[in-house]
N, C-alpha and C positions, 0 to 999 in steps of 0.2 A: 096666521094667514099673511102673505108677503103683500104688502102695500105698491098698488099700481103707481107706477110714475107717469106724469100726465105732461109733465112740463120741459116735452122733450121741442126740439126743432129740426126744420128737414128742408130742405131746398134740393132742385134739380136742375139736369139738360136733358137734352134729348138724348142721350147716352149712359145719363149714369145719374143716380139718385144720392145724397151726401142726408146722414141722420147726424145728430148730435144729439146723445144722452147724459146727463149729468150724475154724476157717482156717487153727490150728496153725502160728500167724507167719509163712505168707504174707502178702502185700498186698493189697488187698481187690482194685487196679486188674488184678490177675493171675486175679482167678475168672473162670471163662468156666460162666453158667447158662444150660442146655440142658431145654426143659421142654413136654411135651406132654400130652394127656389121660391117658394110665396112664404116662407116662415122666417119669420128673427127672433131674438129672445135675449135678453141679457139677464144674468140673474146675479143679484150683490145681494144676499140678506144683508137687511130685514124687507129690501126692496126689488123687485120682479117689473123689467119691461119686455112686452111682447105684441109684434103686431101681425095681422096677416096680410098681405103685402097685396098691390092692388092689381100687378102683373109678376107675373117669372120674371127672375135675375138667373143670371150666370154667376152662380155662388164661387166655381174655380177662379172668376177672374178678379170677384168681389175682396175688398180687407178690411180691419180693423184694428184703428189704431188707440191703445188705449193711454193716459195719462194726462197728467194738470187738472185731474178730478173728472175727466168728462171722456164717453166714448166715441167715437170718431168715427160712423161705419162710410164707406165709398163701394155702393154697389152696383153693379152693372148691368143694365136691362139686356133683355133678350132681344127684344125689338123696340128700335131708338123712333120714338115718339113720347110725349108728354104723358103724364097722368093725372087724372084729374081733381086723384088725393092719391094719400100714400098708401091707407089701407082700404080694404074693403069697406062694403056697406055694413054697419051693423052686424051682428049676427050673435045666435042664439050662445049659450057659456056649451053644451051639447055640443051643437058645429063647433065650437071653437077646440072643445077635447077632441073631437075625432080630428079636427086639422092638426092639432098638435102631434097626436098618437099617430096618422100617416106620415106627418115630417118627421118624427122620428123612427118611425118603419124604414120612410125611404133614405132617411141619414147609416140606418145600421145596412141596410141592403147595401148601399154604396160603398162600405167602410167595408164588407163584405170582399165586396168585389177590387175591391183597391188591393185589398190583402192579398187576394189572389193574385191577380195580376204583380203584386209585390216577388208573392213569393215563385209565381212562373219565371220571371224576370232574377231572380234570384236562381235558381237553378241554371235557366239559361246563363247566367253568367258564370258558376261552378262547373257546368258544364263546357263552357267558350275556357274558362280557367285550365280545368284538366285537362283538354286536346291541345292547348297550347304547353303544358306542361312535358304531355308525352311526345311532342314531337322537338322539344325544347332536351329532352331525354336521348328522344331517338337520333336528332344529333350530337348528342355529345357522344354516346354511343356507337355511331358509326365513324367517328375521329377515332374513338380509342382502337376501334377494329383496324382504321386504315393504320394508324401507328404501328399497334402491332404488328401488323405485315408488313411495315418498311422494317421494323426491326426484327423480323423473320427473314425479310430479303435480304437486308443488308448482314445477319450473322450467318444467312446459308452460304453468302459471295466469300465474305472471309475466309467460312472454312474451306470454300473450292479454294481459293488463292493460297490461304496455309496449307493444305492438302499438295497443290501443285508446289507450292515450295520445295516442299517436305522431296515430293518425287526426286525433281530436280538433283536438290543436296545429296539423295541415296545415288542418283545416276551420276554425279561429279565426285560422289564419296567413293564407288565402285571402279571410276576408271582411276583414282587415283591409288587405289588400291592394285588394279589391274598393273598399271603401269612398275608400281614399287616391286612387284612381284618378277616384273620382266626383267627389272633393273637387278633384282638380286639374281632371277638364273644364269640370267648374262654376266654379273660378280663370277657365280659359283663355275659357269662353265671355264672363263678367266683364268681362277685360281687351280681348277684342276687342268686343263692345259700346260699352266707353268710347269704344276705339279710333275705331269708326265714328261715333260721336256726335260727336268733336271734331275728324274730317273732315269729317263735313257740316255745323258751324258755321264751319269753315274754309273752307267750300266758298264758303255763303250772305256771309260777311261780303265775300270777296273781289268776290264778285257783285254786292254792293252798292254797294260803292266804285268798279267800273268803271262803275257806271249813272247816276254822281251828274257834275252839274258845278261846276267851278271855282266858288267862291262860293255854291252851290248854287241858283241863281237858273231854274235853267232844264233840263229832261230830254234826254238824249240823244235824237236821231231816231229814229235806230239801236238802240234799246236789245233791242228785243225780239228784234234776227236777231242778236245780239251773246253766241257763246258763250264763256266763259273754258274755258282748257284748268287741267283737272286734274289732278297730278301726285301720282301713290299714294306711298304710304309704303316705304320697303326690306324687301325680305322678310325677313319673322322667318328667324331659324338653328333648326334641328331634328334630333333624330337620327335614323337611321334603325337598325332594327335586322337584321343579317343571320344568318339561322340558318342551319347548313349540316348536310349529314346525314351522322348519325352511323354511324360505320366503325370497324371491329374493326381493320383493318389500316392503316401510317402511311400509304399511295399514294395519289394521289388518284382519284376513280373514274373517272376519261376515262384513268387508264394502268393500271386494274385488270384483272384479268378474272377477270368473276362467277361464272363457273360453276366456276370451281376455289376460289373462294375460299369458297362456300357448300358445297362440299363438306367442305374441312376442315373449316370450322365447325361440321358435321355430323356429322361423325367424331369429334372433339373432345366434341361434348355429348352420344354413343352413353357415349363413353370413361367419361365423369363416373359416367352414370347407372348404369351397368357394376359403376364400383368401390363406387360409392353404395350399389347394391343386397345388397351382399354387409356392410355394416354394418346392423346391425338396429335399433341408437337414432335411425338417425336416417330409422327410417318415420316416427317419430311428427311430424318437423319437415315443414313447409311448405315447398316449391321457394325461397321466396326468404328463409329460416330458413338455406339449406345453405350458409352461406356462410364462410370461416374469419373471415373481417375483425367479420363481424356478432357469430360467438361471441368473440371475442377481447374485444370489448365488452361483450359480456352477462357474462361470467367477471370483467370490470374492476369493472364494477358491483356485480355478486356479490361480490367482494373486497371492495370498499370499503364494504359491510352486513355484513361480517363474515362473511359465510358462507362461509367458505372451502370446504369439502366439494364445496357443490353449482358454486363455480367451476372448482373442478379438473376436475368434470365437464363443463362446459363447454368447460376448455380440451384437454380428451384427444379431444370431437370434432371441433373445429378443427384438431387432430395428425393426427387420421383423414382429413381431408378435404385436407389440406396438412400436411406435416411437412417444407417447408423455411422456413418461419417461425420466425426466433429470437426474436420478442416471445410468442407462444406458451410456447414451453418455457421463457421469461425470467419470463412471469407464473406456469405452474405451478410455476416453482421459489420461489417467493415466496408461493405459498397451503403446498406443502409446509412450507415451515419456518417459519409460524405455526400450524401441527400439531403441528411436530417430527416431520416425515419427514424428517430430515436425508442418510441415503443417497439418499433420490430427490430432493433438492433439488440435491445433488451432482451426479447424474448429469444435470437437466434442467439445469442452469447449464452443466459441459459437455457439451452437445448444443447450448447456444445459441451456448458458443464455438466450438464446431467452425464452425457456421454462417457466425459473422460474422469471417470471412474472403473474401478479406486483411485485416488492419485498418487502415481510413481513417478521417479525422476526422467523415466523415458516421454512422457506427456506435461511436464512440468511448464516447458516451453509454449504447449498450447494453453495452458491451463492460465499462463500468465497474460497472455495477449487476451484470453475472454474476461479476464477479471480490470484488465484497463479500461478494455472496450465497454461493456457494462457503465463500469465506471466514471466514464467517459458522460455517455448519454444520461446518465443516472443527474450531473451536476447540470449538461446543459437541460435539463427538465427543470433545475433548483432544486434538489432533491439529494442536497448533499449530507443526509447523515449515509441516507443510501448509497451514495457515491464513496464516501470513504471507508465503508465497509470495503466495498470494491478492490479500494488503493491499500490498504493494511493489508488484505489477502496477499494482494498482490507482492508485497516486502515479505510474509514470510514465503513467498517463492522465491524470490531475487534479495534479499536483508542489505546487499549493497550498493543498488539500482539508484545514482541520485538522483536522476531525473524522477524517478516514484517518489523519492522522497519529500523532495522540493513540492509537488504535483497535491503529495497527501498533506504536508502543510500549511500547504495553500488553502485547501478545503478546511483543514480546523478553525483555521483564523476567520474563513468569511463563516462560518456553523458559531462563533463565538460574539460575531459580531464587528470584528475588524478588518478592516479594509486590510486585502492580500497584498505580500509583499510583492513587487514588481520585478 
């Protein structure tokens, strides 16, 4: 049974009530304070103080301090007047249980209610969290869309202005063509003019010589029924040119047959427009825009102005349109890693080597640029056993490339641990 402490002290004001409890060499880590509006309690075994209070306090505003062996309570009346003691009158150990067993009813009600209100307040703030998150989203989202369409606007302007180029050049290609053409019939009409001119002096001189006589003393009889035969010149050499018409298929068209062959052709350009229709970048291109060959060159260009961004887009529709292209994936692996997209430079480098198989000396040349590039992003990951796999491939395509050599040395010495030669 826990021994009352009786030899406590207490003083007041009109606002606020001060206890002092003594600990009696407990430790302070062993007090358990239990405290409600007319209920206090301190519990140290082997010793128990508790009183029931002689008005309401406002326990929220109430504290307790506890150390130096003694507890310290500072509690705060409800209503700031005097009391006349601290606790109640007397009362039965009965009353004193059921005051006790109500203060801690209405201690768990409360604790109850705190939780809740914790955890409403908790929601509300996951709640204030997520809608700031998603609109935190939604703008970034709408940045990346307006990018997008500048760099939709800005690669549709280019290809009007390469497009207009292009015209241009055919329409100053064509007059200088036109021109070269006049300048030669007007050569050709030239030189047969002469021509004719220095056959019909040829003609008259010969004609004169047969009309003349020996000595010149005297005209032929004859002269006037007396025709000289004229002998033309060799015919000039000439080229001729033959065009023949153009055919999708190798056969020629006397062992063709048409009607099966404009069929597939037909089915073939359903197919296109088919798969075409179901990409949405590329409504905004022109029928003869759709081409992989034509982006592969607009992305090269793109590259080589620096803008890498807008060639990788370039080159992802070209992917869309044909993804058995290994100069495709060869190019965007080369705008990636002047980014520093090194995993996707990885990956489009193999996708190009998968491609270009088997490997012959006609694809050699690609084969080597994917296995740099690879290579490349492989070391700036730190991932040089990786990388020099890369750079070896690479020497037996090229065996006297120094710069691979230098490159692959490099990488052994920092793989061994010593600082690369400079």
């Amino acid at each position: 049974m826990p021994l009352q402490v009786k030899d406590y002290t207490w003083d007041q004001v009109e606002s606020q009530v001060f206890i002092t409890v003594p600990l009696k060499g407990v430790r302070a880590g062993k007090a358990d304070v239990f405290c409600t509006e007319d209920y206090l309690k301190v519990n140290f075994p082997p010793f128990l103080f508790e009183v029931i209070l002689f008005a309401s306090i406002d326990e929220s505003k109430s504290s307790a301090k506890v150390g130096n062996d003694v507890v310290i309570f500072t509690l705060c009346k409800k209503e700031s007047r005097m009391w006349e003691q601290l606790t109640t009158v007397e009362v039965s150990k009965e009353k004193l249980q059921k005051r006790r067993e109500n203060a801690i009813l209405a201690a768990q009600e409360k604790a109850q209610e705190a939780a809740k209100e914790k955890a409403i307040k908790k929601r509300e703030n996951e709640k204030y969290s997520l809608e700031k998150t998603m609109k935190i989203e939604e703008h970034a989202r709408k940045q990346i869309e307006e990018m997008k369409e500048q760099e939709r606007r800005k690669a549709t302007e280019e290809l009007e202005q390469w497009k207009l180029q292009k015209h241009e050049e055919e329409k100053l290609k064509r007059k200088e063509e036109l021109k070269h053409a006049k300048q030669k019939i007007e050569a050709e009409k030239r030189r047969m003019k002469k021509k004719e001119e220095a056959k019909i002096q040829n003609s008259d001189s010969r004609t004169s010589n047969k009309h003349s006589v020996k000595g010149g003393t005297a005209a032929n009889m004859f002269a006037e029924n007396y025709n000289d035969k004229i002998i033309p010149d060799p015919r000039s050499a000439g080229n001729i040119e033959v065009q023949f018409t153009p055919r999708v298929f190798p056969t020629a068209l006397r062992e063709s047959l048409i009607a099966e062959e404009e069929e597939w052709l037909r089915k073939q350009a359903e197919a296109r427009r088919a798969k075409n229709a179901n990409i949405p970048e590329l409504k905004d291109l022109k029928e003869e825009e759709k081409n992989p060959d034509w982006l592969k060159d607009k992305g090269n260009k793109l590259f080589a102005s620096g803008d890498y961004l807008a060639a990788i887009n370039a080159y992802n529709l070209g992917i869309q349109l044909n993804n058995k292209l290994p100069a495709l994936y060869l190019n965007r692996a080369a705008s990636h890693l002047k980014l520093r997209n090194l995993h996707k430079a990885i990956e489009d480098s193999s996708k190009a080597l998968d491609l270009l198989t088997p490997a012959v000396p006609d694809n050699a040349s690609s084969r080597l640029k994917a296995h740099i590039r690879r290579g490349t992003a492989f070391c700036e990951l730190e991932l040089y056993v990786e990388g020099l796999q890369d750079f070896e491939a690479a020497l037996k395509i090229d065996p006297n490339n120094k710069t691979i050599q230098d490159d692959a040395e490099k990488i052994r010495q920092v793989i061994q641990g010593a600082p690369p030669d400079p």
